[in-house]
Backbone bond lengths (Angstrom), bond angles and torsions (degrees), N, CA, C in turn:
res aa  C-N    CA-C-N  psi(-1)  N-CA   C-N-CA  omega(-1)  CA-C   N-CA-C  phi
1 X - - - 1.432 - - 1.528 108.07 -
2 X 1.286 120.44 123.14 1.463 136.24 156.89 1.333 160.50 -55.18
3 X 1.338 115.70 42.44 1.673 130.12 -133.82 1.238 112.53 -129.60
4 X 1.632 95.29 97.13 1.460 112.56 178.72 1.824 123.98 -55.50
5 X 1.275 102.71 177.92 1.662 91.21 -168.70 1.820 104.77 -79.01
6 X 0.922 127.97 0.65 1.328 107.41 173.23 1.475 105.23 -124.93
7 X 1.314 141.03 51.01 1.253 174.45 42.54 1.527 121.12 17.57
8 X 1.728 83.67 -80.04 1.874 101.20 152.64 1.459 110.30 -24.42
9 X 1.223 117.76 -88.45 1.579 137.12 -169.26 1.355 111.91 -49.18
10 X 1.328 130.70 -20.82 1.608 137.58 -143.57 1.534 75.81 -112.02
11 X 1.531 133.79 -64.00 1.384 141.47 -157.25 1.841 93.93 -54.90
12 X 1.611 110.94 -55.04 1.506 118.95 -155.14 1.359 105.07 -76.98
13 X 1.967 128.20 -30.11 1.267 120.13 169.18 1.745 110.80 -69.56
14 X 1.164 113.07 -44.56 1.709 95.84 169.04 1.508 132.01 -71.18
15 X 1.274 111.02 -4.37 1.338 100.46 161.24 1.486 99.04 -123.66
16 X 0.825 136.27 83.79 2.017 168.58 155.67 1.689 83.78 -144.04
17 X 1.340 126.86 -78.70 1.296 117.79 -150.48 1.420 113.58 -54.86
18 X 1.740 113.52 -43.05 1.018 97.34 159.79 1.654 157.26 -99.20
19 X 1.115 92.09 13.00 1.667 97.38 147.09 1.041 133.88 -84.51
20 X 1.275 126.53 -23.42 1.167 122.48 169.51 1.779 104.44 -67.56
21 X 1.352 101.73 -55.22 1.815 94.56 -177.95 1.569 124.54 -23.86
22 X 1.859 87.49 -55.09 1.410 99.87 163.11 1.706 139.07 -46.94
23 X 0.969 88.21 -59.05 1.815 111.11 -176.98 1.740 111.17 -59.00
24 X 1.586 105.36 -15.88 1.297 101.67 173.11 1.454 112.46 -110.54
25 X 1.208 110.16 -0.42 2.040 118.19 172.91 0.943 114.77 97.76
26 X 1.617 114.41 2.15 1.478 117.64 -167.86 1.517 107.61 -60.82
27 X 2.028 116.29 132.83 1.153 109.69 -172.77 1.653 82.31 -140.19
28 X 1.417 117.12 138.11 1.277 120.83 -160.91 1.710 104.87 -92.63
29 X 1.596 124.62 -4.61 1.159 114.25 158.76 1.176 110.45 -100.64
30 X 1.080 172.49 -41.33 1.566 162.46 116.08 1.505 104.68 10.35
31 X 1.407 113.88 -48.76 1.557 109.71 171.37 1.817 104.01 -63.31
32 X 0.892 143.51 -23.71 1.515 146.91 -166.80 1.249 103.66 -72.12
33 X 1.533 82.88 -67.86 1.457 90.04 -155.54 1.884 126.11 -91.28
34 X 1.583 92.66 14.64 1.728 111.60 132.80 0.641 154.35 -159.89
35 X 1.295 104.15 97.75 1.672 142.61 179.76 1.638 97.40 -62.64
36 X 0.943 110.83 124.20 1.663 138.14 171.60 1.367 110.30 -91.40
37 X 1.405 111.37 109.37 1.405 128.02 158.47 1.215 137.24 -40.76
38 X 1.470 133.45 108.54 1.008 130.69 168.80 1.732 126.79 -18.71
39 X 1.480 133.77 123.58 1.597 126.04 -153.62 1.583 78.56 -77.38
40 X 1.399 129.08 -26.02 1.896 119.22 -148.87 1.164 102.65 -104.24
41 X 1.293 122.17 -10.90 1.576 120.05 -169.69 1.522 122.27 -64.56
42 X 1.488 113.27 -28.37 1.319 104.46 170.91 1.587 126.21 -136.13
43 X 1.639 93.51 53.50 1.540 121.29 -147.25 1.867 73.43 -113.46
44 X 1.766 104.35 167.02 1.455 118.83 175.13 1.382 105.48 -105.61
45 X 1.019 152.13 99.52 1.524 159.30 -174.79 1.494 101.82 -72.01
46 X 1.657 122.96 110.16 1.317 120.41 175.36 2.140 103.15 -111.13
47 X 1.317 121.79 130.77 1.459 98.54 148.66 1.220 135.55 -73.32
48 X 1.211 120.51 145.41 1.429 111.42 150.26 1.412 131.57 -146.77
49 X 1.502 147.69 -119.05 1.206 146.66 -179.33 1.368 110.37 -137.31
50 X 1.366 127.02 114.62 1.114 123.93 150.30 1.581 124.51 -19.51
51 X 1.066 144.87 116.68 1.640 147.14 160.05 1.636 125.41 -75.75
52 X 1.419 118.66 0.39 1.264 116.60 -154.11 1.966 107.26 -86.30
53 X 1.234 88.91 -35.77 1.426 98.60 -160.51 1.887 106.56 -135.47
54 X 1.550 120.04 -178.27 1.199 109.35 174.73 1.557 113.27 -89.23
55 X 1.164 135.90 5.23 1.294 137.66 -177.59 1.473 130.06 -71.06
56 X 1.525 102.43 -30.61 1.449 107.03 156.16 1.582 112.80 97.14
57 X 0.915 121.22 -1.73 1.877 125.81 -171.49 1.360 96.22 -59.07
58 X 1.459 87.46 135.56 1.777 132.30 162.31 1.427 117.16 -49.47
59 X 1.539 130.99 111.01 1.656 118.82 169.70 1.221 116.17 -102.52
60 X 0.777 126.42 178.29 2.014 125.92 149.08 1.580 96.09 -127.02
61 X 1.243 109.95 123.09 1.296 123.91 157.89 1.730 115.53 -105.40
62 X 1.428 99.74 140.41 1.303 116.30 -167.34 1.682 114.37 -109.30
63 X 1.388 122.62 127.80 1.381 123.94 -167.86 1.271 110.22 -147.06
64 X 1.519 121.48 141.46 0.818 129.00 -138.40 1.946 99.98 -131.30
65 X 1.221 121.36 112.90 1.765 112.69 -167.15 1.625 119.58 156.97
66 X 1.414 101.18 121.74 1.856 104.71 -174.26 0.996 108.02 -2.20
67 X 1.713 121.60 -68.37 1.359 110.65 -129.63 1.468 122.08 110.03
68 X 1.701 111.77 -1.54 1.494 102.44 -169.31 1.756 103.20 -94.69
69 X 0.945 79.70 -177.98 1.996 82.97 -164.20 1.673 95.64 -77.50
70 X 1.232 141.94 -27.25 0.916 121.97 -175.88 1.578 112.91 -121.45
71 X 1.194 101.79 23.50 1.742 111.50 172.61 1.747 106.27 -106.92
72 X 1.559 107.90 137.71 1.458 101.13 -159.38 1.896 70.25 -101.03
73 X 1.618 91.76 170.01 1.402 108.54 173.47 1.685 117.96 -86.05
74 X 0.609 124.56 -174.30 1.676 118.30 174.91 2.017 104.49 -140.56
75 X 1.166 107.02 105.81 1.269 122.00 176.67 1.421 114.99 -69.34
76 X 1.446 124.10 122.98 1.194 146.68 -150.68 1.552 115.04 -129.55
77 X 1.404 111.56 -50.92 1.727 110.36 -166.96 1.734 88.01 -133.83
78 X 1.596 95.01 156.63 1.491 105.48 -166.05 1.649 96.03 -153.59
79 X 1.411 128.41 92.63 1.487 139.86 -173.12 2.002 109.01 -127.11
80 X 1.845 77.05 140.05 1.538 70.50 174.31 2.232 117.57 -76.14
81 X 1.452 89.68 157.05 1.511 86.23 -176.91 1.529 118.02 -67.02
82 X 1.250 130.50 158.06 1.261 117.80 -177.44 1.639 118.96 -118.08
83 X 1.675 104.94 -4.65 1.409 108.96 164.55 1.388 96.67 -96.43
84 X 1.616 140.09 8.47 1.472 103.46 -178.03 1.224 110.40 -93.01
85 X 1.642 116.83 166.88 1.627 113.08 -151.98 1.600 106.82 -76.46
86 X 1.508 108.67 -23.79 1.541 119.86 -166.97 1.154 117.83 -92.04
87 X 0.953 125.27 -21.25 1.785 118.57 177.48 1.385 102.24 -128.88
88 X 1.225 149.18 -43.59 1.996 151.76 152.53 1.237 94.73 86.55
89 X 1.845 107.16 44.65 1.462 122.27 161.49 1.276 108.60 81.95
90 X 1.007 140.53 0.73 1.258 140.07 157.40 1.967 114.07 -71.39
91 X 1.520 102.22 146.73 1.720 123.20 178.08 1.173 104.08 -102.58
92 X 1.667 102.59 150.12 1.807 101.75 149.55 1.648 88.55 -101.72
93 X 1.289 101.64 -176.40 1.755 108.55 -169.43 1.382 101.04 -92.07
94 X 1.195 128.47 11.09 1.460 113.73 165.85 1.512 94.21 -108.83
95 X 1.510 135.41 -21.33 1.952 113.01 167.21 1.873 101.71 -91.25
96 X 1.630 117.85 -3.91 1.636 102.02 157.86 1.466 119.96 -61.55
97 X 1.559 109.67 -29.31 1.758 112.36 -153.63 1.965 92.56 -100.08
98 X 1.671 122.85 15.59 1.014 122.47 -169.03 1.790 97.90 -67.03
99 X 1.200 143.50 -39.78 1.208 129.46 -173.09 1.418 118.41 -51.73
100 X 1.559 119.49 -13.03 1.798 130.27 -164.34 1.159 79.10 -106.50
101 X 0.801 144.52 -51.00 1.553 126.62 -155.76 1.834 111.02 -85.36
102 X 1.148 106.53 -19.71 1.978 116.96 163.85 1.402 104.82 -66.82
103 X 1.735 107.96 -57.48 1.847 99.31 -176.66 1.643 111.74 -77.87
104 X 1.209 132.71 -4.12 1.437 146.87 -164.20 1.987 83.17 -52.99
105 X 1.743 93.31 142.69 1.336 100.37 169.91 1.815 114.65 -84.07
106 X 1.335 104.38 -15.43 1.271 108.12 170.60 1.504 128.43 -89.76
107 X 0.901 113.93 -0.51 1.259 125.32 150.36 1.509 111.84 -25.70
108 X 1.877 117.16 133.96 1.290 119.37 163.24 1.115 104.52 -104.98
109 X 1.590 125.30 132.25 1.202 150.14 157.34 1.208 143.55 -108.43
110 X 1.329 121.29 16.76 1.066 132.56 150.25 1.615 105.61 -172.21
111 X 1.485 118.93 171.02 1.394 139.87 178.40 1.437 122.89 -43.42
112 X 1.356 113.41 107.92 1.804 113.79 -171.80 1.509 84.03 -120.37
113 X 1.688 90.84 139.14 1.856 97.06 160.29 1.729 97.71 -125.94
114 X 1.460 83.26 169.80 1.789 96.79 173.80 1.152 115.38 -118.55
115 X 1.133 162.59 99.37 1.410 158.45 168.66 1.542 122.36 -43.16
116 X 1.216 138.03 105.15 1.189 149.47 176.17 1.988 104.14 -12.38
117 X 1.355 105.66 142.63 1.323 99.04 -149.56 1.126 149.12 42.83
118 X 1.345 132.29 -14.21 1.705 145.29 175.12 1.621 105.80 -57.91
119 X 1.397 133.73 163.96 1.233 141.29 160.30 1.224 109.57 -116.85
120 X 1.593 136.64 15.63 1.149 106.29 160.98 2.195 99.38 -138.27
121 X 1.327 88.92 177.35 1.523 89.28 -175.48 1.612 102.21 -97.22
122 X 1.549 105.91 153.61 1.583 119.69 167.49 1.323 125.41 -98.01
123 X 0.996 138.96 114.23 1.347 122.78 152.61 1.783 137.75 -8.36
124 X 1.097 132.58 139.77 1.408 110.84 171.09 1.678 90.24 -162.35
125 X 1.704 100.39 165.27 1.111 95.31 167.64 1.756 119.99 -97.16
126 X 1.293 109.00 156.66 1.727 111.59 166.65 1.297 112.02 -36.59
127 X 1.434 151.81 -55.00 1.429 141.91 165.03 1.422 115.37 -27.03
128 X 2.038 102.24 -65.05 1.478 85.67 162.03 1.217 141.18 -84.30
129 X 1.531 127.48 2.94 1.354 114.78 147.49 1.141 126.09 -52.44
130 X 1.268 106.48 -63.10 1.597 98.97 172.50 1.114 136.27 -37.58
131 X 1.141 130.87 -77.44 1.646 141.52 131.89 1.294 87.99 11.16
132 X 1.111 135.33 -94.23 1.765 139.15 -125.90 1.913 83.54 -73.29
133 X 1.259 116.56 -42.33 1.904 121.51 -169.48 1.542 103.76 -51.91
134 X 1.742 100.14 -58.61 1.568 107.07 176.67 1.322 113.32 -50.22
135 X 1.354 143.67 -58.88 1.346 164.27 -103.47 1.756 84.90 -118.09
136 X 0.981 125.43 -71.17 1.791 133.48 175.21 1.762 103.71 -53.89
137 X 1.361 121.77 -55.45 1.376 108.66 176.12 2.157 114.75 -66.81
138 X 0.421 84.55 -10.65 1.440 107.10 166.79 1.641 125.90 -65.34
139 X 1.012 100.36 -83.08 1.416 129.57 161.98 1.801 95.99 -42.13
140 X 1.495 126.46 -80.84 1.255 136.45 -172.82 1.763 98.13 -42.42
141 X 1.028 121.87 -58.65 1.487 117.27 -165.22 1.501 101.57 -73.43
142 X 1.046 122.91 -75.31 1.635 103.12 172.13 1.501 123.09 -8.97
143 X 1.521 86.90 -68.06 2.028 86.93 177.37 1.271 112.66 -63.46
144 X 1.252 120.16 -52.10 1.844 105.30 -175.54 1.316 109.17 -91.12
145 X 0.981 151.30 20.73 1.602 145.57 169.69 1.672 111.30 -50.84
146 X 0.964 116.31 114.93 1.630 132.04 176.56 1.808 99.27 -103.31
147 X 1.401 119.95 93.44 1.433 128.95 141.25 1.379 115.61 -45.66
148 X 0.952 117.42 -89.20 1.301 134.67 -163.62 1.727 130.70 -107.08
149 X 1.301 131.67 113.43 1.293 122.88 -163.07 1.749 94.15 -72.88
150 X 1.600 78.72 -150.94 2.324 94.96 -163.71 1.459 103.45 -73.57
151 X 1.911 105.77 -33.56 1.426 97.32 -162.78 2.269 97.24 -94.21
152 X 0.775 116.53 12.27 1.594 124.95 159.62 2.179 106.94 98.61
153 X 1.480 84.06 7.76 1.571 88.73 177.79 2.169 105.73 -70.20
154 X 1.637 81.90 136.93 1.873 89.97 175.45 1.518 105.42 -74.77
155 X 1.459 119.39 96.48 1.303 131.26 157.22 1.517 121.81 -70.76
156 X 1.268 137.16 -57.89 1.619 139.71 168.45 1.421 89.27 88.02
157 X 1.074 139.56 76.33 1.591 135.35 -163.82 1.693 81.80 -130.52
158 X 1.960 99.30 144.34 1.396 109.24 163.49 1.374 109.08 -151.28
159 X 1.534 109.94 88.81 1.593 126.86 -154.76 1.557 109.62 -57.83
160 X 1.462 104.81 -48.86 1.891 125.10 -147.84 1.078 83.81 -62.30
161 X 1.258 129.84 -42.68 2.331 112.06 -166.88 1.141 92.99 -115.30
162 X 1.593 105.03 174.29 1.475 139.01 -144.25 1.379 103.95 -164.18
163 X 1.110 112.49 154.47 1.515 132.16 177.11 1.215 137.40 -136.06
164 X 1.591 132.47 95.34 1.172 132.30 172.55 1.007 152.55 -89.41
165 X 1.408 134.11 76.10 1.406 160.24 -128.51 1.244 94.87 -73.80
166 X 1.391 120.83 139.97 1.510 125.62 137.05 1.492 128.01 -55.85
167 X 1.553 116.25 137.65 1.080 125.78 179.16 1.573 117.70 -93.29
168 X 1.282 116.21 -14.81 1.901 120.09 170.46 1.402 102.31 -67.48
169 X 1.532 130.34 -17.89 1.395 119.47 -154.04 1.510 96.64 -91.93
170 X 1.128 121.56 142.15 1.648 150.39 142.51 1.707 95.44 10.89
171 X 1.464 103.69 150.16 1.563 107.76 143.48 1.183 123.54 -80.09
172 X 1.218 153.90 -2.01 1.052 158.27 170.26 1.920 107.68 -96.73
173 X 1.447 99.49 -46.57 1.667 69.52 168.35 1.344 121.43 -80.76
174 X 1.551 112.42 -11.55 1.864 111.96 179.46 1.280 86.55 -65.92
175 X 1.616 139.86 -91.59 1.504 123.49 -161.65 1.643 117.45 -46.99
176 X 1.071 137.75 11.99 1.645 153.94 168.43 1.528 97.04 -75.45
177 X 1.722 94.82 -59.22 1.640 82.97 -163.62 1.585 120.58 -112.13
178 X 1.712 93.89 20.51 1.627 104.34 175.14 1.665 84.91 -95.28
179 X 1.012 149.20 -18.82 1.564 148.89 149.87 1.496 133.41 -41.67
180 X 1.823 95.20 -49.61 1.073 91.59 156.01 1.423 144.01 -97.66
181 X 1.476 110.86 0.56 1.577 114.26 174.14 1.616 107.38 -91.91
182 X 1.868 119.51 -2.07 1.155 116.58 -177.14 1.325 105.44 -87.38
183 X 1.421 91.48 -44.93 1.992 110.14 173.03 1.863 116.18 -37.68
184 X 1.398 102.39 -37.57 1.555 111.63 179.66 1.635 109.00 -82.86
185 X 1.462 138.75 -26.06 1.211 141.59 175.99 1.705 95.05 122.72
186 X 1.213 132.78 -25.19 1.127 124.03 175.23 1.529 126.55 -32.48
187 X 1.661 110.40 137.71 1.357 105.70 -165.72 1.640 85.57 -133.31
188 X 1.211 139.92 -43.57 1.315 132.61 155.92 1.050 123.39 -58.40
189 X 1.627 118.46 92.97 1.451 142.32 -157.86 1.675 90.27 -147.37
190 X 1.316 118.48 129.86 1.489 138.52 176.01 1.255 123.86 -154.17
191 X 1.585 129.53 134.41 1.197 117.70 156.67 1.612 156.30 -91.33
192 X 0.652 137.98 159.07 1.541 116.52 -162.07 1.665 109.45 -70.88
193 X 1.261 97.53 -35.05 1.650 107.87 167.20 1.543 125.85 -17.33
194 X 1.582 95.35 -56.30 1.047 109.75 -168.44 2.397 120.95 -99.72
195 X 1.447 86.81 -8.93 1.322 99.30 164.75 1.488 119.08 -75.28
């Protein structure tokens, strides 16, 4: 038999290829006929904002659920976005590990108050948080409201509170709510941006 060297090589890569094919069970209808579904393909893709830090990166979170009004979804995949301008889909490892910290049992999920002297917290709902937020800023500005300084100029000053803005949010909602903490007399106004 007559078998030049790249003959040689052609004979010895197909039988490497096929033993190995073999040796691992590979059977090309069993390979067909399961084909594995994409995990995202029939998932609901929401954006949103990272919470961890002031930097602001883009996610796509992935959820998985009818659609009925009273069926919650069940959140599954947690990626950075890759059209957003600030992170271009890239994580730090505390918005990679964001899926543990959504199912985390410690997680707060809704409104706890404490009552002056008590040791433990209550439940409440968001209405009455709110309520109770309005109702205390309220109260505070009344009492500290500065009209007018020493020499009789209209200042509208309301020293005792402060405000600390998020830095992920929009320019339009930062001037929203540099409007509204100016609107109240507030002069301790900051962003996290810059902390």
């Amino acid at each position: 038999m007559n078998v030049s060297r790249r003959k040689f090589f052609k004979i010895c890569a197909g039988g490497m290829a096929g033993t190995t094919v073999a040796a691992l069970g590979f059977m090309p209808a069993t390979a067909i006929a399961n084909v594995r579904e994409y995990k995202l393909l029939s998932s609901k893709e929401t954006r949103n904002t990272c919470t961890y830090c002031s930097v602001g990166c883009g996610l796509l979170i992935y959820s998985m659920g009818d659609g009925a009004m009273n069926a919650k979804s069940a959140i599954f995949h947690v990626e950075g976005d890759s059209d957003h301008p600030v992170n271009r889909g890239a994580l730090c490892p505390k918005g990679a590990g964001l899926l543990d910290y959504i199912h985390s049992e410690n997680r707060l999920r809704y409104p706890e108050y404490r009552a002056p002297g008590s040791n433990k917290w209550e439940r409440i709902s968001w209405n009455d948080a709110f309520t109770r937020i309005a109702r205390l800023m309220k109260n505070d500005r009344d009492a500290n409201f500065i009209e007018k300084n020493e020499q009789g100029t209209t200042v509208n000053r309301w020293l005792s509170t402060g405000m600390l803005c998020a830095s992920a949010a929009s320019n339009e909602t930062g001037m929203l709510t540099q409007k509204f903490a100016r609107s109240l007399g507030m002069l301790a106004v900051d962003n996290q941006a810059r902390v």
